[in-house]
C-alpha positions as CSV (number, residue, x, y, z in Angstrom):
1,X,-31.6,9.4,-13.7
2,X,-28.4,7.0,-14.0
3,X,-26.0,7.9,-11.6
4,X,-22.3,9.6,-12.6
5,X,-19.1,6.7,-12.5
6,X,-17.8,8.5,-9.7
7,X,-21.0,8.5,-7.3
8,X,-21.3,5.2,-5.3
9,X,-21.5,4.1,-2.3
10,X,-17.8,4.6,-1.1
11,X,-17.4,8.3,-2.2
12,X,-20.4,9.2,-0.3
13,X,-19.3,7.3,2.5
14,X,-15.6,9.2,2.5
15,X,-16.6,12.3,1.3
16,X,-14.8,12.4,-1.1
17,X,-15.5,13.6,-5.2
18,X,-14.0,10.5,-7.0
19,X,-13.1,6.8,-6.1
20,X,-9.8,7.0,-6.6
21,X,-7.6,6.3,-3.8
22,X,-3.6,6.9,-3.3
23,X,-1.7,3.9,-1.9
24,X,-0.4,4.6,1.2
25,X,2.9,3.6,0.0
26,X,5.2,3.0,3.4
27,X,8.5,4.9,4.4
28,X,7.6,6.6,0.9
29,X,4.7,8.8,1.9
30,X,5.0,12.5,1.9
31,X,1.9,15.0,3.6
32,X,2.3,16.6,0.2
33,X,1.2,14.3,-2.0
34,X,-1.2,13.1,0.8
35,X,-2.9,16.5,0.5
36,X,-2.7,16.9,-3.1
37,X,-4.9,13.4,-4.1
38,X,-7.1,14.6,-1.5
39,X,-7.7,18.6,-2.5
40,X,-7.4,17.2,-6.0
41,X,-11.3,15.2,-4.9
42,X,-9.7,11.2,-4.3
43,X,-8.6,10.4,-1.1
44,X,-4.6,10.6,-0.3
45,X,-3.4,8.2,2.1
46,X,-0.1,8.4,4.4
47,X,1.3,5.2,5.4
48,X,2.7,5.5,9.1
49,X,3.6,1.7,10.2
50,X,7.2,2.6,10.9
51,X,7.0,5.7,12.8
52,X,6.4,6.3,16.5
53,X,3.4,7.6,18.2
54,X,4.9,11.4,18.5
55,X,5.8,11.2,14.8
56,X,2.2,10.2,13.2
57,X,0.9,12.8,15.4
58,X,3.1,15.5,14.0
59,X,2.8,13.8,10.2
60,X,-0.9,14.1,10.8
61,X,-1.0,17.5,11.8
62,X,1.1,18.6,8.4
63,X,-1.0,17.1,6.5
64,X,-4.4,18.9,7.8
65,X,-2.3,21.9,7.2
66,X,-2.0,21.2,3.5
67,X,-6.0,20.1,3.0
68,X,-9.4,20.6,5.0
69,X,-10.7,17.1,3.1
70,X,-10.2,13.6,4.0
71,X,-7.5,11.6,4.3
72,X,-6.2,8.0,5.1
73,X,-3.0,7.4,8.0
74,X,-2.3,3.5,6.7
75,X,-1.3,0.7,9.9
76,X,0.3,-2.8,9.7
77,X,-1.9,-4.8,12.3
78,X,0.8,-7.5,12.5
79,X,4.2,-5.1,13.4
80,X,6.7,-8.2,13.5
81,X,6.7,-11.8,12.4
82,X,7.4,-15.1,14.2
83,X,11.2,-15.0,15.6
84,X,11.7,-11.4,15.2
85,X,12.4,-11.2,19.5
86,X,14.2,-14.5,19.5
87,X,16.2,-13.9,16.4
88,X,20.6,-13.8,17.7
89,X,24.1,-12.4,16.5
90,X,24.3,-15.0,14.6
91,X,21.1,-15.1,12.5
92,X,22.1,-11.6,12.3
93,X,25.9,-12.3,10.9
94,X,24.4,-14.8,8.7
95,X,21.8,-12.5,6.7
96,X,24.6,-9.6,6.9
97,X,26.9,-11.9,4.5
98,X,24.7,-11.5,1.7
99,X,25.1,-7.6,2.1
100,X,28.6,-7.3,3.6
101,X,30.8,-6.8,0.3
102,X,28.0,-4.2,-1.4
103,X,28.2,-1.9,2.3
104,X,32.4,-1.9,2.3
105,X,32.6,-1.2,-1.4
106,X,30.5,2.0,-0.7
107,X,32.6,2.5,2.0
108,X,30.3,2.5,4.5
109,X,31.1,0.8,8.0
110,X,30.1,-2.9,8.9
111,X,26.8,-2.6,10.7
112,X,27.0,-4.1,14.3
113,X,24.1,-6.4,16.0
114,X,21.5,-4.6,18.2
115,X,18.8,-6.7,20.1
116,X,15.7,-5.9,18.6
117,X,13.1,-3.4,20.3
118,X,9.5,-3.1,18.4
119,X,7.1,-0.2,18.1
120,X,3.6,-1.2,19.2
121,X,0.4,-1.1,17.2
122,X,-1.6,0.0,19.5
123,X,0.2,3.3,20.8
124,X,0.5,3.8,16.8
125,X,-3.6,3.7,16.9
126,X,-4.1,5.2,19.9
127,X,-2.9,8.3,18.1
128,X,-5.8,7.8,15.3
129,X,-8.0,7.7,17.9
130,X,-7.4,10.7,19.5
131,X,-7.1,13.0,17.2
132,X,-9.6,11.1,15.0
133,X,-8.6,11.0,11.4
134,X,-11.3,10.9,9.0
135,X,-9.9,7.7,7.8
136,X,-8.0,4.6,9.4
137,X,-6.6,1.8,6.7
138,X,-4.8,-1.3,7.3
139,X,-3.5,-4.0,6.2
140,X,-1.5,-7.8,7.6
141,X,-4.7,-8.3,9.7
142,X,-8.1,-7.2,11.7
143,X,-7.4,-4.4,14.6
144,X,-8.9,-5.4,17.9
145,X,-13.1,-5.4,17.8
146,X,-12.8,-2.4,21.3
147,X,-10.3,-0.3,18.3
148,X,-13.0,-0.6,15.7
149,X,-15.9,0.3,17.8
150,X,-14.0,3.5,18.8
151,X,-13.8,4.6,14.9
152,X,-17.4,3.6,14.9
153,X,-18.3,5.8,17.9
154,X,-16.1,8.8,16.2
155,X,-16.9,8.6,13.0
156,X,-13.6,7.4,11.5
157,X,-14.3,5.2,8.5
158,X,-12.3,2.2,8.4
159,X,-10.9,0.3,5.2
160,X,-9.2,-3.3,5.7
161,X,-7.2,-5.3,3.3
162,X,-8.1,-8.5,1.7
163,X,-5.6,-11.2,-0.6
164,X,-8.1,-13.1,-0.5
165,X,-12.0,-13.9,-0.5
166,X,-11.8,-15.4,3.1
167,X,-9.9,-12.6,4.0
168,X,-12.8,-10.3,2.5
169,X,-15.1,-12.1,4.4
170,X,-13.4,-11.7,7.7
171,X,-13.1,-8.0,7.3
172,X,-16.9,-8.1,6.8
173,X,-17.5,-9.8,9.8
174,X,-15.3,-7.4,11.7
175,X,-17.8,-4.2,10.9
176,X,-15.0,-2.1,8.4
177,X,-16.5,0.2,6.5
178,X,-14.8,-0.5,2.7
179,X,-12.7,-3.2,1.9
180,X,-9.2,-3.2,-0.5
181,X,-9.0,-6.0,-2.5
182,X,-5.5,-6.2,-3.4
183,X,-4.4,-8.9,-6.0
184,X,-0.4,-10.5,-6.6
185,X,0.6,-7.2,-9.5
186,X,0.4,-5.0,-6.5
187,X,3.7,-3.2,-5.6
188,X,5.6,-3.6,-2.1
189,X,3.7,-5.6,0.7
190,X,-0.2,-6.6,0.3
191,X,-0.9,-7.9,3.6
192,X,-2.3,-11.5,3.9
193,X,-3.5,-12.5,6.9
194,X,-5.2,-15.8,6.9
195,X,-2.5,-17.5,5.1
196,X,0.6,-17.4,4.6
197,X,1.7,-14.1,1.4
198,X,3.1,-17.3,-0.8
199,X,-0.5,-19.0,-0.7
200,X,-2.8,-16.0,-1.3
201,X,-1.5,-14.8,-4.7
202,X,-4.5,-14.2,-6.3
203,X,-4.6,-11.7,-9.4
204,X,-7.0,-8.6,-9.3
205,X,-8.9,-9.7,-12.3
206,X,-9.8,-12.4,-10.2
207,X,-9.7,-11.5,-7.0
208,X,-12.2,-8.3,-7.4
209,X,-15.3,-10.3,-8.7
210,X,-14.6,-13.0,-5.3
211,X,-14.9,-10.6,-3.1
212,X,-17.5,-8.1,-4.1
213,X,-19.9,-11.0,-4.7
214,X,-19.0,-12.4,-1.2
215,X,-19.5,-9.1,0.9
216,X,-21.8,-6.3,0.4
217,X,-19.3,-3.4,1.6
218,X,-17.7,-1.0,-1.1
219,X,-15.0,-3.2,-2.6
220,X,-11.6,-1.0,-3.8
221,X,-9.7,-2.9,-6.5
222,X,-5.9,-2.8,-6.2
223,X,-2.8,-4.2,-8.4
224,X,-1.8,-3.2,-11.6
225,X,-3.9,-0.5,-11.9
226,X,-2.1,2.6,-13.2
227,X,-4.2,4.6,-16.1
228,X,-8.0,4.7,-17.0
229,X,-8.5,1.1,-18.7
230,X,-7.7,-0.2,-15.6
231,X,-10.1,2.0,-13.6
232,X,-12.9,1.1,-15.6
233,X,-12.0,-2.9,-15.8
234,X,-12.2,-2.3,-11.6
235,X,-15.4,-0.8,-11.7
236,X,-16.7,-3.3,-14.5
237,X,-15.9,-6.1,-11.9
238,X,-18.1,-4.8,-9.4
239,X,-15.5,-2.5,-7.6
240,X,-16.7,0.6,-6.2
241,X,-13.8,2.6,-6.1
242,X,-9.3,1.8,-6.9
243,X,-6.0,2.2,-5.2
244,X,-3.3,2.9,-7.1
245,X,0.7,2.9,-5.6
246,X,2.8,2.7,-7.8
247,X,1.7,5.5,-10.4
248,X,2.0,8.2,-7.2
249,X,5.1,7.1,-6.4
250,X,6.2,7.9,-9.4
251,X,5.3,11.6,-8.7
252,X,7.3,14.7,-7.6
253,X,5.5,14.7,-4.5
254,X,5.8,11.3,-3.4
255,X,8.7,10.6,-0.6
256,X,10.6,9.1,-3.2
257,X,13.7,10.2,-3.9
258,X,14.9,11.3,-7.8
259,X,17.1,8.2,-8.4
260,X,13.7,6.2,-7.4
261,X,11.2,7.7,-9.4
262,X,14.3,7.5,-12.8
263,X,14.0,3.7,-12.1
264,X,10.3,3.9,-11.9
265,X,10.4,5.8,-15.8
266,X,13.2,3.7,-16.8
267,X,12.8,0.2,-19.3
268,X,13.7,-2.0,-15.7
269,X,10.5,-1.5,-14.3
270,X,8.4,-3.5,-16.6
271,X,10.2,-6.5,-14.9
272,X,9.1,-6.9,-11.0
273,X,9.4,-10.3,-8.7
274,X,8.4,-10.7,-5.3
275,X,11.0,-11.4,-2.8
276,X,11.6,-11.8,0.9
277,X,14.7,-10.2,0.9
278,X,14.2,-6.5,1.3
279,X,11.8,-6.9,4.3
280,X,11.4,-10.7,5.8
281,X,8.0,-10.5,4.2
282,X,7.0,-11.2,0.8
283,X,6.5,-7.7,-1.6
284,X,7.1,-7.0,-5.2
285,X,10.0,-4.9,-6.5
286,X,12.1,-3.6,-9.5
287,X,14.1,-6.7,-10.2
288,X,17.5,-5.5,-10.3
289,X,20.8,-6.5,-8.8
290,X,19.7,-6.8,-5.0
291,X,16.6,-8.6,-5.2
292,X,18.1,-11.1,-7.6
293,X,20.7,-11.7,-4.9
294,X,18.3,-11.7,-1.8
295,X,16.5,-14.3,-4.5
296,X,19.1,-16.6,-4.6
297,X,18.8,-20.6,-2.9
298,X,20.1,-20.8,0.4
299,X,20.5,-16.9,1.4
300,X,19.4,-15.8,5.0
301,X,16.9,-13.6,5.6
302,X,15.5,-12.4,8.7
303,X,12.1,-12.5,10.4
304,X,10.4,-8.7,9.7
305,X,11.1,-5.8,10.6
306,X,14.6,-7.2,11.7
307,X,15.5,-8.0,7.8
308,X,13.9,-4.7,6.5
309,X,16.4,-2.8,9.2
310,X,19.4,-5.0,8.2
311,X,18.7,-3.8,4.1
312,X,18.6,-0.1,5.4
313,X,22.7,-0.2,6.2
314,X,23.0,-0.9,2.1
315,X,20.2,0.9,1.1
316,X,21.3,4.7,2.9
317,X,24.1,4.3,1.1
318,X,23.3,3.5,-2.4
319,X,21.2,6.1,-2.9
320,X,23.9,8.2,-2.1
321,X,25.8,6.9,-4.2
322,X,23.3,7.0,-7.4
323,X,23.3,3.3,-7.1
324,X,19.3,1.8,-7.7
325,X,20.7,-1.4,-8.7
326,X,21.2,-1.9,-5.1
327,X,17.9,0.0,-3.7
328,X,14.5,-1.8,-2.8
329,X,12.7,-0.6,-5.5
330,X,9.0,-1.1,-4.0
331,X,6.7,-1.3,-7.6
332,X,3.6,-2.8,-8.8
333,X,3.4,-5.2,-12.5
334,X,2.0,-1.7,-14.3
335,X,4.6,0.2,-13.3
336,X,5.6,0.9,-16.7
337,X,2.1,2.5,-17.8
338,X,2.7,5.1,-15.3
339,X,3.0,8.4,-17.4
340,X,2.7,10.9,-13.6
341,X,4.8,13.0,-13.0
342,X,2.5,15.4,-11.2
343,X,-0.4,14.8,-8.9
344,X,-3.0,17.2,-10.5
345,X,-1.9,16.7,-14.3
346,X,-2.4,12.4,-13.9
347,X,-5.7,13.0,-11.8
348,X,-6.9,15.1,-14.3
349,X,-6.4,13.1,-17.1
350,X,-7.6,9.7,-15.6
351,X,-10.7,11.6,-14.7
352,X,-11.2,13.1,-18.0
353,X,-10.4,9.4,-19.8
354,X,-12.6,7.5,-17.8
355,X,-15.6,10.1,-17.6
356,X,-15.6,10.1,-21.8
357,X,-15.8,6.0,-22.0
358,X,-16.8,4.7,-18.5
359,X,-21.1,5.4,-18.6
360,X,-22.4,2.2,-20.4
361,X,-20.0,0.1,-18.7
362,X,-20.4,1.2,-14.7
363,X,-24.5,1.9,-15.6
364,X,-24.5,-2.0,-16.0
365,X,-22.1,-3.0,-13.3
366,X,-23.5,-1.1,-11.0
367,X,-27.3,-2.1,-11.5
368,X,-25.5,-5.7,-11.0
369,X,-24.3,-4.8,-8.2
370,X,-27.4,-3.6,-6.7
371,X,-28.9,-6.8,-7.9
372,X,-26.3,-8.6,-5.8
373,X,-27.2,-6.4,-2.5
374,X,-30.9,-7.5,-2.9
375,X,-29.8,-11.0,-2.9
């Protein structure tokens, strides 16, 4: 008997009911829309790079009180970039000037120069480990092989990131369990770690069928996926399962605040471009007034995370003042096909979509894929 779209390898290996996964989405995670992808039957995800050890912990306990089913808690392997502890006043003052006039005209005070003091990646894990999630992602490279054998030994299933086929490979090689494929339309950062961000923008049309002939792990297509059509072009590619950002962030009970989500619904959003500027590393926004700015020849930008903590002193205060033109506005090249404004009204209608038109189409891409296995 053919199997249903939503029974493959990766949903029985997470648990979960369908293979739909929620981006882990940054500083704009909440534990309630974590919990409500995951009691819904996909598999929310919190992302936790930027908060300490003590914090993930507590983040992680919310969240099991919201849902008994899985869950992801989302890592950057790679916490700073080259510079970031070398980086001076200076290279500070320099990047500030780009920001300096926007900060006084909302009247708040000129941000002074702090030597820079990271958070480690692996007391962030450690935490994983310990009170071992059901599910670790990451992404900007492979955890250390003694951190992957632990999740092994406890059960947690581990999903890695790939911007590339290489990149695919290598997370193969490494013993994860499922594999995001995440191509250039994919909001905020995508985490390329075998080459440089600016060399490994491949598109998710393309990038999907690379990998899942290359590897024989689940494959999770990622990018510009935001309603069903997308879903089903995934799966007709040979993924096994999607993640979708952009479209949750959109929701109520994403971390984002009103004045986000307006710009996520409004006509801006069906023009992003990637930029250094918000972070030091290269991610996909809203264009608006900022990132055209950051854009522009010859302005300094720090290493990451000093560059993402440098925006902070302008973004706090535009969004109290209502200003988005002057927010990072962290969105994917779909963003304006997202209709959500609710978790369990958009899961239910994708589901409902893809069920009525998906059969003939997975049926043959997944006997394909079986085909490729036997290979």
């Amino acid at each position: 008997m053919p199997r249903r779209w939503n029974e493959n390898r990766l949903t029985a290996k997470l648990g979960i009911d369908y293979p739909v996964l929620q981006g882990p989405l940054g500083g704009l995670s909440s534990q309630k829309l974590t919990a409500a992808v995951s009691n819904f039957g996909g598999l929310g995800s919190f992302g936790a790079h930027s908060l300490t050890p003590e914090a993930i912990k507590e983040a992680i306990a919310e969240i099991r009180s919201l849902t008994s089913k899985p869950f992801a808690m989302n890592l950057w392997v790679s916490m700073e970039d080259e510079g970031a502890r070398t980086s001076d006043e200076n290279a500070f003052n320099r990047s500030l000037a780009a920001l300096a006039a926007h900060i006084a005209a909302l009247g708040t005070a000129r941000p002074e120069y702090k030597p820079y003091s990271g958070m480690r990646f692996d007391h962030q894990v450690r935490v994983l480990l310990d009170v071992k999630v059901p599910v670790f992602s990451f992404i900007f490279g492979i955890p250390p092989r003694e951190v992957l054998e632990e999740c092994r030994a406890k059960s947690i299933v581990t999903i890695g990131t790939a911007t590339t086929p290489e990149e695919g490979a290598a997370l193969q090689e490494a013993g994860v369990d499922a594999i995001v494929a995440s191509g250039f339309e994919a909001g905020g950062h995508r985490g390329s770690f075998l080459r440089a961000a600016e060399d490994s923008l491949t598109g998710t049309l393309s990038l999907v069928p690379q990998i899942t002939d290359k590897v024989n792990l689940p494959v999770i297509a990622a990018g510009g996926i935001a309603e069903a059509r997308g879903v089903i072009a995934a799966l007709a590619l040979g993924a096994e399962g999607v993640q979708m950002g952009t479209v949750f962030l959109a929701c109520e009970e994403s971390g984002a605040s009103l004045l986000y989500r307006q710009a996520l619904r409004g006509k801006e959003a069906g023009h992003t471009a990637l930029t250094k500027g918000f972070t030091g590393r290269l991610a996909r926004g809203i264009h608006n007034r900022l990132l055209q700015e950051l854009n522009q020849e010859g302005t300094a930008v720090l290493p990451y995370p000093l560059q993402r903590s440098l925006v902070r002193n302008l973004a706090i205060p535009a969004e109290a003042a209502g200003r988005s033109d002057l927010l990072p506005l962290w969105a994917g090249q779909s963003a304006n096909l997202s209709t959500c404004t609710d978790v369990l009204g958009f899961l239910t209608s994708l589901v409902e979509e893809i069920s009525e038109i998906a059969g003939p189409i997975i049926q043959w891409s997944a006997a394909r894929r079986e085909k490729q296995i036997l290979k």
